[in-house]
N, C-alpha and C positions, 0 to 999 in steps of 0.2 A: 151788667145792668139787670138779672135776673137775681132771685135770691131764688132760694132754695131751701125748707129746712124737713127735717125727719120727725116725725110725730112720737108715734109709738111704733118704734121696731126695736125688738132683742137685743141685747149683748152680742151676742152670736153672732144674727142676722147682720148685726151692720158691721161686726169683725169681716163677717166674710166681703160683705161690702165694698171693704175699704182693699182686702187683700185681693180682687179682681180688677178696680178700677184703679188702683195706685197707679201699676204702670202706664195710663195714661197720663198721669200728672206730674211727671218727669220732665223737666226741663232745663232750659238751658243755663251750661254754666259758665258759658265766656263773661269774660268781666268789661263792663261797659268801659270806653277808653276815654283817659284822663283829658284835660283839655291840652293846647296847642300849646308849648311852655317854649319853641322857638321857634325861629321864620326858617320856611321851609320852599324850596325851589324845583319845579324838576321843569328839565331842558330839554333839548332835541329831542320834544314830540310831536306826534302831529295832533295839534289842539283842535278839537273839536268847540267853539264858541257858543252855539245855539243860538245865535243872532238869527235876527230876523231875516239877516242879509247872507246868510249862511256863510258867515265864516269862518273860513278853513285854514290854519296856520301849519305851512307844513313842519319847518323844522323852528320849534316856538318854545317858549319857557310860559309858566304859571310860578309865580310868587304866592305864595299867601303866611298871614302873621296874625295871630291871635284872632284865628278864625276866618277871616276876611282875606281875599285876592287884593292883592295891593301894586301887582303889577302885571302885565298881558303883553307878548307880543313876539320879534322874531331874536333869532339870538340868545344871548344870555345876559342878562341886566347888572348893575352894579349889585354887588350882595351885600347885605347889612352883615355887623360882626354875629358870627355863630350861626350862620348860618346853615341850614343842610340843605346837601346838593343830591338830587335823584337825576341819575343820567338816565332818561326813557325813550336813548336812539332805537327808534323799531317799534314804538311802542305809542298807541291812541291814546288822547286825554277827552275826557268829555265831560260836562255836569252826569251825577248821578241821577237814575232814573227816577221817575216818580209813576207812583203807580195810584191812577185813580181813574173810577172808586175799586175800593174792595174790604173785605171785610176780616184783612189781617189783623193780628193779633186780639181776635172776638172771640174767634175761635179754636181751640185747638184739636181736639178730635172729633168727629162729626156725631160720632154714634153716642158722645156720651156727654150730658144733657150739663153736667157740672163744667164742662168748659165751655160752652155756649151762650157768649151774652152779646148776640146779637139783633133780637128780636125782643120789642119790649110789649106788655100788654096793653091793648087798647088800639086805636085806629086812627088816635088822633094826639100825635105827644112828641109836640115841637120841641119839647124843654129837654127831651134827650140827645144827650154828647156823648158817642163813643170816647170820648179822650179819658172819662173819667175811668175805664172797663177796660181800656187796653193792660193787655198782659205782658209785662217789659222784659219777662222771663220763658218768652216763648220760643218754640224751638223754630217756629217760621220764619222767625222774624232775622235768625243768624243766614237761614237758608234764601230767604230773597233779597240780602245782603249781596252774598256772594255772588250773586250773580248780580251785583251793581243797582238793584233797588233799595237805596236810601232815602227815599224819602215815599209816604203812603199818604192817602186820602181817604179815611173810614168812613164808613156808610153804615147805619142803621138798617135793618130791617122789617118789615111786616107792617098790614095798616096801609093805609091813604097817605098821612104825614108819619111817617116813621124817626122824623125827627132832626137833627143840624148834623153834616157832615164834620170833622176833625183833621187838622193837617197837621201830620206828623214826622219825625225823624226816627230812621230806626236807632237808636240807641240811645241809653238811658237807664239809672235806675230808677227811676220811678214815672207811670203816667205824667207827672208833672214837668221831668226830663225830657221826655218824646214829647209832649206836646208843644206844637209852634204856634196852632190855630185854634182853640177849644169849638169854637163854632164858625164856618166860612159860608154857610148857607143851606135852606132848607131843601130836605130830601123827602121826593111825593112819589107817587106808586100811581098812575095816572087811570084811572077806569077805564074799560075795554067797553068803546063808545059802540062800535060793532057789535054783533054776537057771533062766536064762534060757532060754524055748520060743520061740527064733526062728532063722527058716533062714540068718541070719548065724552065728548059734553054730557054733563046730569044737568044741565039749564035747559028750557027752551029754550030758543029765540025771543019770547016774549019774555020771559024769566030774565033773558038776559040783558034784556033794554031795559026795565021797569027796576033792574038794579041798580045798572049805571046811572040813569037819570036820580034816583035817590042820592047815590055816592057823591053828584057832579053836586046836587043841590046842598049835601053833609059841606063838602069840600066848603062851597062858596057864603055858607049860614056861618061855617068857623071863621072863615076870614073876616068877615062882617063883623062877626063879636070880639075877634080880637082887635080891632079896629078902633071898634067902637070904646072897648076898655081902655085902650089906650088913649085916646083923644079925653076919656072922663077921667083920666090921669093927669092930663095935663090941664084941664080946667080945675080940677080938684085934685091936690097935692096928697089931700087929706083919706084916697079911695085907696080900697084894699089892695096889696102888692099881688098881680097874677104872674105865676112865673111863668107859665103858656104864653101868655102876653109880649110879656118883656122878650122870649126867646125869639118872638116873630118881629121884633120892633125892626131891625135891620134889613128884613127880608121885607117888610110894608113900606119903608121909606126908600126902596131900591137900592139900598148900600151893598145889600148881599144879592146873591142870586136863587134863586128856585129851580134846584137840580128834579128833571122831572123825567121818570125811570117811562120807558114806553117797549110796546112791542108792537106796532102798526104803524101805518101811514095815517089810518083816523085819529087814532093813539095822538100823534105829533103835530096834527092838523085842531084837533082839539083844542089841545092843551097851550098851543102857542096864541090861538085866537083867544083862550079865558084869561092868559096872560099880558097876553098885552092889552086886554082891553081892561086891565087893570095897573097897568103902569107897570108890571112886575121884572125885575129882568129872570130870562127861562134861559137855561142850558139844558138840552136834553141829550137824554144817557140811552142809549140802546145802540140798534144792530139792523133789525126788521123792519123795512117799510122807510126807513133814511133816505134811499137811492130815489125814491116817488116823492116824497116830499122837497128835497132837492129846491126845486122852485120859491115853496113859502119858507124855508129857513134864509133862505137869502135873500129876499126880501124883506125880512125882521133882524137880519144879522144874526142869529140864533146860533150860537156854536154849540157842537154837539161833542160827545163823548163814544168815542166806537167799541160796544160794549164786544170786544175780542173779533178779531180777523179770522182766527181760524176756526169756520163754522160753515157748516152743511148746506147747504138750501134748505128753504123751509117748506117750498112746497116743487114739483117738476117744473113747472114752467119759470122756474127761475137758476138763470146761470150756474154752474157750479164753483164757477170763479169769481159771483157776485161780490161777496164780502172779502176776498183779497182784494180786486179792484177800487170798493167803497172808500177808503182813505184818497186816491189818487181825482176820484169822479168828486170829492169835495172838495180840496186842494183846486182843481179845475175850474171850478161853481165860487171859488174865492171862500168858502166857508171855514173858519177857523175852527178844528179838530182836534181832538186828542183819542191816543190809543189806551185801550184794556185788555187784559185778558177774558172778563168776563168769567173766569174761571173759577172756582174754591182757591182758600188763603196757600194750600200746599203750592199751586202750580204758581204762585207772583212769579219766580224766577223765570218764568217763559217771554216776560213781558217784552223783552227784545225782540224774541225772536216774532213776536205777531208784526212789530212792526219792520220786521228784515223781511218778514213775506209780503208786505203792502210794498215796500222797496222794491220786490220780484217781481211783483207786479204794476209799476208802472208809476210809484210815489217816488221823486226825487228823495236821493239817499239822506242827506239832510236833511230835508223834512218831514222823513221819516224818524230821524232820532229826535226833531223838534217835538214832534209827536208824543215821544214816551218823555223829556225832559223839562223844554221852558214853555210849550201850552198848557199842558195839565196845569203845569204854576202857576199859569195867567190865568187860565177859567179858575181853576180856587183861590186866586185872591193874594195868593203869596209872592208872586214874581218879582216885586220888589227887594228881594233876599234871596231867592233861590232860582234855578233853572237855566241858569246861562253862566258863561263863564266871560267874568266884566270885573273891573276892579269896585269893590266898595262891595259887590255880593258876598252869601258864604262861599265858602271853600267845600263844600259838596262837590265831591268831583270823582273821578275813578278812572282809575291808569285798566287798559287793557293792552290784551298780546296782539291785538288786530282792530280792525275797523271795529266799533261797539255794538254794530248789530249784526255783523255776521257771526253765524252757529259756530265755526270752529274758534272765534275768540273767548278768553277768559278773562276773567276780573284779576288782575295780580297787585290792585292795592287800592285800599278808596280811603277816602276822609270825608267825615260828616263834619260840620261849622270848624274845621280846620283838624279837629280831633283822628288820629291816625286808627279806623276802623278793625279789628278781628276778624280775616275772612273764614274762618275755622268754624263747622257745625256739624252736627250727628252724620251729617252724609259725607264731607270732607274725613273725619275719624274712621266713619267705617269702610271708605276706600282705602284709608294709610291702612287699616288689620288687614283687609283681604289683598292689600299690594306684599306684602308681610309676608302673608300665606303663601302668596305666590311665589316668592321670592325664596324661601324657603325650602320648596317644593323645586327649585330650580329651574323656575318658570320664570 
């Protein structure tokens, strides 16, 4: 989403340029995997479903053929001719995870500015899509593979409206391949209606009201005028095309949702009262101040996003076991949830284990993997195709050595829309050399 160009600098200069940041721009060379070319079976596992009902099959087959589960259930079904058979006695089936939000494949190294297109200029720019910027050659994207995240939800950042989230698949040669969803709903940065009383703050107190009230009033003049243009579109076929416009048309008419980023309890008490007192539907994304608000999201239905479980207190007078328990005290409250890492695009692969620790603490084990699987699905808009294992969905799915969110399981085989996955990446490679080493070394 960034451009970048070099004005006047040297021959020289930008030689050397290129010979320090090359090896940041190395990536990956697994080859994205062909489609699904026969029906494929695997048996005596214990199928993980993502139902609502949480169902669990212990000794169960999955079918799937040209993408698509075409059969579900105990035993072993009649087989179509050519078929293949995966015996996965001992072994857990699950949908593969989805991980939303995060801002894989935006970025690839943090410190250098040429792989970074996650932040676009300006404060107010609906009309951006991570789908068109994702990087299909990125070395992340093989690494939170392996660990069973196939499917990503990207997020924009910086700014008030930073723009429409993307639902994606990881594999693919080109942004057109990964993309499933180019836009699922808009992504807002919600003003800190509070001011912060700490001696890091360069605002006052007063500084920092007289800002937010500005932001809150920016926020609601935008929506007014996209509003407004759009309604003089439809009396007048003939008015100029705004593409700001058109990109909020979904999100004005409530088709889409308004993912809105928060870090307080005023944060979510805000933002939920500006929204519904606009008809809007609000999904809020955070961590901070959720457990107090508790009360008004449940009484708007408001499902939230747990921006990652493993995280510190924010201040002493708060549990230390707060945010492992916060997925279980939603679940409780009937609140419809999903997990995050909250983390940078390198750690995606942890995203089980945040929600194996909400599991530790007190979230039904199933619902904890509903968590990383078929609610992310439902809050963006996809769950009609992905997130559960049902006949007539894709075949997103992934065989592991154990339950899927315990720490000692592994991923030993996934498929994205039936297509047989690569779990192979830079960190797979350089265990096989230093296993090598070892081995050598007669260790």
């Amino acid at each position: 989403m960034n451009t970048h160009s070099i004005t006047s600098t040297s021959a020289a200069s930008l030689a050397s340029l290129v010979l320090c940041v090359a090896p940041t721009w190395a990536q990956s060379d697994i080859v994205p995997a062909p489609a699904q070319s026969h029906a494929i079976v695997i048996t005596h596992a214990v199928v993980h479903t993502a139902m609502a009902d949480g169902g669990v099959i212990n000794d169960g087959h999955v079918l799937f053929d040209g993408g698509r589960i075409t059969s579900i259930g105990p035993g072993v079904p009649t087989l179509p001719a050519g078929c293949e058979v995966i015996d996965a006695a001992g072994k857990h089936l699950s949908p593969g995870f989805c991980l939303f939000p995060t801002t894989l494949g935006l970025v690839e190294t943090l410190q250098v500015e040429a792989t970074d297109d996650r932040t676009e200029i300006g404060e107010l720019r609906p009309e951006v899509t991570p789908a068109i910027a994702i990087n299909p050659d990125s070395d992340l994207l093989t690494v939170a593979r392996a660990a069973g995240v196939l499917i990503s939800i990207s997020v924009p950042e910086g700014g008030l409206i930073s723009g429409s989230a993307s639902a994606l698949r990881l594999d693919g040669w080109t942004p057109e391949e990964l993309t499933i969803d180019p836009s699922i709903g808009l992504v807002m940065t919600w003003p800190m209606v509070e001011p912060a009383r700490s001696f890091a703050s360069r605002r006052s107190p007063e500084d920092q009201k007289r800002r937010a009230t500005e932001d809150l009033a920016k926020i609601a003049r935008f929506f007014d005028d996209m509003k407004t243009i759009l309604a003089a579109r439809v009396a007048d076929p003939t008015v100029a095309h705004d593409t700001r416009a058109e990109a909020m048309r979904d999100v004005l008419s409530g088709k889409d949702p308004v993912f809105v980023q928060v870090g307080s309890a005023a944060q979510i008490e805000s933002a939920v009262a500006w929204c519904t007192s606009r008809g809007l539907r609000c999904v809020i994304i955070g961590t901070e101040g959720i457990e107090t608000a508790i009360p008004i999201l449940k009484a708007h239905s408001i499902p939230v996003v747990i921006q990652g479980v493993h995280k510190v207190p924010s201040n002493r007078h708060v549990a230390t076991s707060a945010s492992y328990e916060l997925p279980r005290l939603l679940a409780e409250a009937g609140i419809e949830f999903s997990i995050a890492t909250g983390d940078e695009p390198a750690h995606s692969r942890n995203l089980p284990h945040h929600a194996g620790t909400a599991a530790a603490f007190g979230l039904d084990k199933e619902a904890a993997l509903r968590a990383v699987t078929s609610t992310p699905c439902k809050i963006a808009g996809i769950h009609t195709r992905y997130g559960t294992i049902e006949p007539l969905k894709s075949a997103t799915i992934i065989l592991t050595t154990g339950h899927p969110l315990e720490l000692t399981s592994a991923v030993s085989a996934a498929w994205i829309d039936g297509k047989s996955i690569d779990l192979a990446s830079h960190q797979s490679e350089m265990k096989a050399k230093y296993d090598e080493k070892l081995k050598r070394a007669g260790k």
